[in-house]
N, C-alpha and C positions, 0 to 999 in steps of 0.2 A: 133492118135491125130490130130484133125482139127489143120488149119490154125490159127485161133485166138487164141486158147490154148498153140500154138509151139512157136507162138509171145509171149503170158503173159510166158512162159517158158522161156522162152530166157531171156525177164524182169526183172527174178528173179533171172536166175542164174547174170548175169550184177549186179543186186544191191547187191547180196551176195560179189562180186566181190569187188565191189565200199566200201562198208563197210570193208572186209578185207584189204583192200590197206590203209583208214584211219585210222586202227585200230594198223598199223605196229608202234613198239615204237621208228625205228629210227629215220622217219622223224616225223619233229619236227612241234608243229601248223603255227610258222613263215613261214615255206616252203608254208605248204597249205596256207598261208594268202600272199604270194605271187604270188602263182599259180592262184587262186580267183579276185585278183587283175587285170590280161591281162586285154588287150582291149577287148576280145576276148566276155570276162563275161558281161561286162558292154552295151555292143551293145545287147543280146542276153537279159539281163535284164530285158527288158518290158515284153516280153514272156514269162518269166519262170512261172509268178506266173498265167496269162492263162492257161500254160500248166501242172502245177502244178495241177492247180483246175480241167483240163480234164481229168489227168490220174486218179484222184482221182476217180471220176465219172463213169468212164470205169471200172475202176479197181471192184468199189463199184453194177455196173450194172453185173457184168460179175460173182460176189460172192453170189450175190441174185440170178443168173441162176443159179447157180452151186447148191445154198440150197435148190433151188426149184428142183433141178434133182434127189438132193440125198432123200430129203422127199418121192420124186415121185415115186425112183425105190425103196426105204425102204418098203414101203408102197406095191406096187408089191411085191419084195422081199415076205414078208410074209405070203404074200395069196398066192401064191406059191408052197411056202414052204408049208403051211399046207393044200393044195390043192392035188390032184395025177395026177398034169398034167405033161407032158413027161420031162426027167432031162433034154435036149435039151433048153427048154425053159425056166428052172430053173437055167442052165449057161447062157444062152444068157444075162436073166436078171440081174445076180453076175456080168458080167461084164459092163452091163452100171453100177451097180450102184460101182465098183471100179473105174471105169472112172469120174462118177463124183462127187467120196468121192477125188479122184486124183484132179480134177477142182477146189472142193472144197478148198485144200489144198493150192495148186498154185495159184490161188485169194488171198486166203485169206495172206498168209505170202507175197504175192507180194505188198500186200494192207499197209499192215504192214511196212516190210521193206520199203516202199518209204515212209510212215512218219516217220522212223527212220529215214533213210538218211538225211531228209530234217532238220530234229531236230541236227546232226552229223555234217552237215556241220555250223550251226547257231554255235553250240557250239565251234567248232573247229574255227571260227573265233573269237569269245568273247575271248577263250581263248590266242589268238594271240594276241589280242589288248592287253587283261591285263597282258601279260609275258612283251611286247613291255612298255607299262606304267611303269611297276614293275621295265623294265631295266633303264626308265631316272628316276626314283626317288630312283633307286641305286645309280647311277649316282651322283644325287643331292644329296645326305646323306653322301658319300662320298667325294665330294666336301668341303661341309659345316663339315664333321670330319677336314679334313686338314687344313680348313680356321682356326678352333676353334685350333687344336693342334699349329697350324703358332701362333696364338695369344697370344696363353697359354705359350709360348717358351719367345716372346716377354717380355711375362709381367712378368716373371722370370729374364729375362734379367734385366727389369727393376729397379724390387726388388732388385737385387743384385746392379746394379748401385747404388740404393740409399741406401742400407747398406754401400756399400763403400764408399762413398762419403757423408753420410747421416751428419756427425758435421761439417763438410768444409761447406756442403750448406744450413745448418742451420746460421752459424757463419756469413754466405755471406747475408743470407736473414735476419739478426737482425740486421747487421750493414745497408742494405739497407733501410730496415725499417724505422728504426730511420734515417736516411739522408731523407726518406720521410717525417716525422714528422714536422724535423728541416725545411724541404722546405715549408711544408703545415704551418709551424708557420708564416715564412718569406712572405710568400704568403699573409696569413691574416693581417699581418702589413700593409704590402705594397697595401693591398685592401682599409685596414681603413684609409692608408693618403693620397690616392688619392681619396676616398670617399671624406674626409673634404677637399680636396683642393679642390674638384670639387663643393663643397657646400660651400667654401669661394669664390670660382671665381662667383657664380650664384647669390651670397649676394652681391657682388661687379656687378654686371651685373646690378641686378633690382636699386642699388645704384645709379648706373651711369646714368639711364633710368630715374630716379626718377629728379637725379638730371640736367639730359639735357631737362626733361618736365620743371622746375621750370626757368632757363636758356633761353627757348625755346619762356615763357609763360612772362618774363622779357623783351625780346627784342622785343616780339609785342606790350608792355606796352610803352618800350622809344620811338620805331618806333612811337607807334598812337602819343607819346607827342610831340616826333620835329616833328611830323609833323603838331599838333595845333599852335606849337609856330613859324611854318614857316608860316603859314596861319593870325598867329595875327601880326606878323612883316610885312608882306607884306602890310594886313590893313593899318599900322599903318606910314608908308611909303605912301601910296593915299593919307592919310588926311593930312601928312604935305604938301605935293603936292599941 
């Protein structure tokens, strides 16, 4: 086996590897969703999906040789075979072309397996988030059970207070009642005769007004007159002069 085929070997067994390790049921998707999580991932991040798209590539260049080997010695293979050339060169040819039904093989599932992988780990994290979700809206539903049961307690409580209590606080709220009435009567009284007092004092207001104009309009009447009859006495006083 060349060099590059001992590498895609190695590849596959590793992903086989990486696959059975995820696939173990005890650890849980949270572990992997912590593991994922490092600094470690996040740094290496830009890279993955470059390198993602290279291996594909290699992987996909290296599956195309491979079908091209196996077409090529099939192909030999048969002429061959139906040939009477020496069995020497009728193995020689059997084993390229195991070799690169073999190539064939290791491409191809290596090809495979690392879109699994890649689809394995996507899933393994979705599934973390929504275990993760799943537990605060446990959480929440929970919560909101015991809040509703606290209430439902309460409001039995309550029920029972007011059976017990229910003709005492009726008896309290009809006598308060009517003390309202009586105050709202007394209110209404006590609105209407301050209304009219306030409507007697404003008759008396414009009364007063009325009559301090007519008063007003009197004394600049006597004023102008002593003062013609100060003005005709004084005359009247020169001429005896």
């Amino acid at each position: 086996m060349t060099l590059q085929w001992t590498a895609v070997a190695t590849f596959l067994y590793a992903e086989i590897g990486l696959i059975l390790i995820f696939c173990l049921p005890f650890i849980p998707p949270q572990r992997w969703q912590k593991i994922f999580s490092f600094n470690v991932w996040s740094r290496i991040a830009t890279f993955w999906n470059k390198a993602f798209l290279t291996i594909i590539i290699l992987l996909i260049v290296l599956f195309l040789d491979a079908v091209r080997e196996v077409r090529k010695y099939s192909f030999t293979h048969t002429i061959e075979k139906s040939s009477t050339s020496s069995p020497n060169a009728y193995e020689h040819t059997q084993m390229k072309l195991f070799r690169s039904q073999r190539n064939l093989y290791i491409s191809g599932f290596s090809l495979f397996f690392w879109l699994v992988l890649r689809r394995l780990v996507t899933l393994i994290t979705q599934l973390a988030k929504e275990l993760s979700n799943q537990g605060v809206l446990k959480t929440q539903a929970e919560n909101t059970n015991k809040a509703a049961k606290k209430f439902m307690e309460e409001n039995e409580k309550l029920k029972w207070v007011l059976k017990s209590y229910g003709k005492d606080e009726e008896h309290i709220l009809e006598k308060e009642n009517k003390k309202l009435v009586e105050d709202q009567q007394k209110l209404k009284a006590e609105l209407k005769r301050t209304s009219d007092a306030l409507s007697k004092a404003q008759n008396d207001v414009m009364t007063m007004k009325v009559q301090s104009e007519r008063l007003s309009k009197e004394y600049d009447r006597l004023l102008k007159e002593h003062s013609e009859l100060q003005d005709r006495l004084g005359k009247g006083n020169k001429k005896d002069l």
